[in-house]
Structure formats: C-alpha cells, structure tokens
N, C-alpha and C positions, 0 to 999 in steps of 0.2 A: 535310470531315467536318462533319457538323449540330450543332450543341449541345445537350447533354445538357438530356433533361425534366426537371420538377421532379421528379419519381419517380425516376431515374435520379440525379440530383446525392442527390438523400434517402436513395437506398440506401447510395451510397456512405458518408456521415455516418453509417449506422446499421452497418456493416460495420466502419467506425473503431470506433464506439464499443464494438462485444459485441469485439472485438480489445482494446480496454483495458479493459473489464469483464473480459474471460479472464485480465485480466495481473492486474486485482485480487484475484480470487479466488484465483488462487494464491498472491499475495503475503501473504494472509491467512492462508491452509491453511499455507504457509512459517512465516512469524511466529508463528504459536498455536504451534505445533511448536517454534519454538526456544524459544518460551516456557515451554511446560512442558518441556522437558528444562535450561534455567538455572534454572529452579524446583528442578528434582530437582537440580541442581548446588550448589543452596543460595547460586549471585548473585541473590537476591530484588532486588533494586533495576534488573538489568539485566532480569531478567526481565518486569516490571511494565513499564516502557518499553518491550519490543517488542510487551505487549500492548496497551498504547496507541496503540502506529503500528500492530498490524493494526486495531482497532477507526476510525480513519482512514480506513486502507484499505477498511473496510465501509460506511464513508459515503460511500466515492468509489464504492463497487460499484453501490451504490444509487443515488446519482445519475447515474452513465450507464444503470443499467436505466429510471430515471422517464425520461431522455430518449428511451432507444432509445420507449420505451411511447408518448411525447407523438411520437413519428416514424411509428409504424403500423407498429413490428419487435417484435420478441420477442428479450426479455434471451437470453445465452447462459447457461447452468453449467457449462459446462466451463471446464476450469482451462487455463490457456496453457503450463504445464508442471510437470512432476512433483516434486513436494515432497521434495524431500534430508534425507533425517533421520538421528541421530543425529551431527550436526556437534560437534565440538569449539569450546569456549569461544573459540581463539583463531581460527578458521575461520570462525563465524557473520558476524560484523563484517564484514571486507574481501567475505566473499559478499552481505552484503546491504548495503552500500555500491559495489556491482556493478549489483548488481540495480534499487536506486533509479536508479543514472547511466543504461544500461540505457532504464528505464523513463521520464525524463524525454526522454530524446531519443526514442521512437519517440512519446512524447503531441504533443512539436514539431512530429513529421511527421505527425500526428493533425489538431492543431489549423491546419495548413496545408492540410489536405483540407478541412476545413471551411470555411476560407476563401474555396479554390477554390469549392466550392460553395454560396458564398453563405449559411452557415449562424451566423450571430455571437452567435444564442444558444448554440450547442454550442462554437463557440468562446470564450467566456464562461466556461464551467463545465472545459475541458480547461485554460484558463490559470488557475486558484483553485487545480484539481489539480496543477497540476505546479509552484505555489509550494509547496502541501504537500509532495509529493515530494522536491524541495530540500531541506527543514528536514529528513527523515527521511535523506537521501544527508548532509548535513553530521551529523547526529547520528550515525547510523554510524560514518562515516569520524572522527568525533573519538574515539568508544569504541576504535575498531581503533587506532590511534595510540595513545593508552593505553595497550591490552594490548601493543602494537607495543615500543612504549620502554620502559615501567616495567615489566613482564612479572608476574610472582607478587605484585608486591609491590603492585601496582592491584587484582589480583584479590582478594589478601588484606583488603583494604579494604572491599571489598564483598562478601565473602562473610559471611554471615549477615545479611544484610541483608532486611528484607519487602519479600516481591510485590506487597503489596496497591496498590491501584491509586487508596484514593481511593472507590469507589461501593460503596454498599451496595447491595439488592434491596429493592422494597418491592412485592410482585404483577407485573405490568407494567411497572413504575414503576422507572427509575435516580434515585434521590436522593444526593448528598452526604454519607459517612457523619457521623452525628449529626444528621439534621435527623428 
C-alpha cells in the first residue's frame, strides 16, 4: 500500500476536526439549554457556569473552524447530536460529566490522527482543548456529587442565586461589568 498524499493525510485532519466541531456545536446548543432552563429553575449560580463552559465550547468551535479554513475544508454546522431538553436539576450534571469524558476521549483519538498524519499544529490546538474539556468533566462531576450526597439542601443554597456572568455589552464590544 502507497502512502498517503499530503491531501489525503489533510483530509483526513480536516474530517477529525468538522467531527469535533460537530461535538462542539452541540455541546453548546446542550449547555445554552440547560442554562436557560436552571435560570427558570432560579439556580442562577449554576446556571451562569454552564453558560461559561458553552461560551468555551464556542471558542473551541471556532478554533477548529479557523483550522479546518487554514486546511482548504469547510467548517461543518451541524450538530453531532440532538439536544435533550428539559432535563431535571439532578440529571443535567452526571449527563454532562458523560458528555465531557465522552468528548475527551474521542479528541485523544482526534489528536492521534493528527499525529498519524503529521499535522502538530492541529495537534497543538486538540491538546489546549481537551485540557479545557477536563476542567469542565471535573467541574461537572464535582456539581453532580453535590446534588448526589447533600440533595435539597446544596440546591437550597444555591437557589436564588444570579446568572449573571460577569460581561456586560458595549456595541460589539464584551467589557467587564463596570469598566
């Protein structure tokens, strides 16, 4: 068997990556969801943290679309699968402490195609992502333990709590609120 052309190893890298772009997208479409439904649940504090890991996950969307772009592919939009909604308070947690472990392991065998194919800038940018991903599977998995052991009475704590996140809007512009 011949060795793969540079175009053929490039595809391949560009086929990983709209494959973890798809997992972005939806992890995002997911998270906004659970977040405004713990917003309506009035856990503002939980809810404000899942919107910061999707807002993560939009930066990691974007930087595999600027790759797939810098490779000669075209970002995917489609979603890698169908958004669950209306999840229960104690359900969100262990589902997206799934979803991140999940997700980290199929970036491994991402970031090993790359390899394979000789690509160390793309493997670069999949291993920055799946230290992210980590921090959001432990952040999870520490919430779900929470509601796991202490039940009503963690939630109690945190109910009434604000969403806010922290940014204000200025035009275009994310600023700091107060600046």
């Amino acid at each position: 068997m011949a060795n793969p052309t540079k175009d053929e190893r490039r595809k391949e890298v560009i086929e990983a990556l709209n494959q973890a772009r798809a997992m972005e997208l939806h992890a995002i479409s997911q998270y906004m969801n659970q977040h405004y439904n713990l917003d309506d649940m009035d856990y503002g504090e939980l809810a404000a943290k899942i919107k910061l890991i999707a807002i993560d996950e939009m930066r990691h969307a974007e930087m595999f679309a600027e790759r797939i772009k810098e490779l000669g592919g075209e970002p995917t939009s489609e979603l890698a699968a169908k958004v669950i909604k209306g999840q229960e308070v104690n359900g969100i947690f262990p589902f997206d402490t799934k979803l991140e472990d999940d997700t980290v392991d199929a970036y491994n065998g991402y970031l090993q195609i790359c390899r394979e194919n000789g690509d160390s800038t793309t493997m670069k940018i999949f291993e920055t992502v799946i230290d992210e991903e980590q921090a959001h599977m432990n952040y999870f998995d520490n919430i779900g333990g929470h509601i796991e052991k202490l039940g009503d009475s963690y939630l109690a704590r945190i109910a009434g709590t604000s969403s806010a996140t922290g940014l204000g809007k200025s035009g275009f512009v994310v600023t700091p609120d107060g600046e």
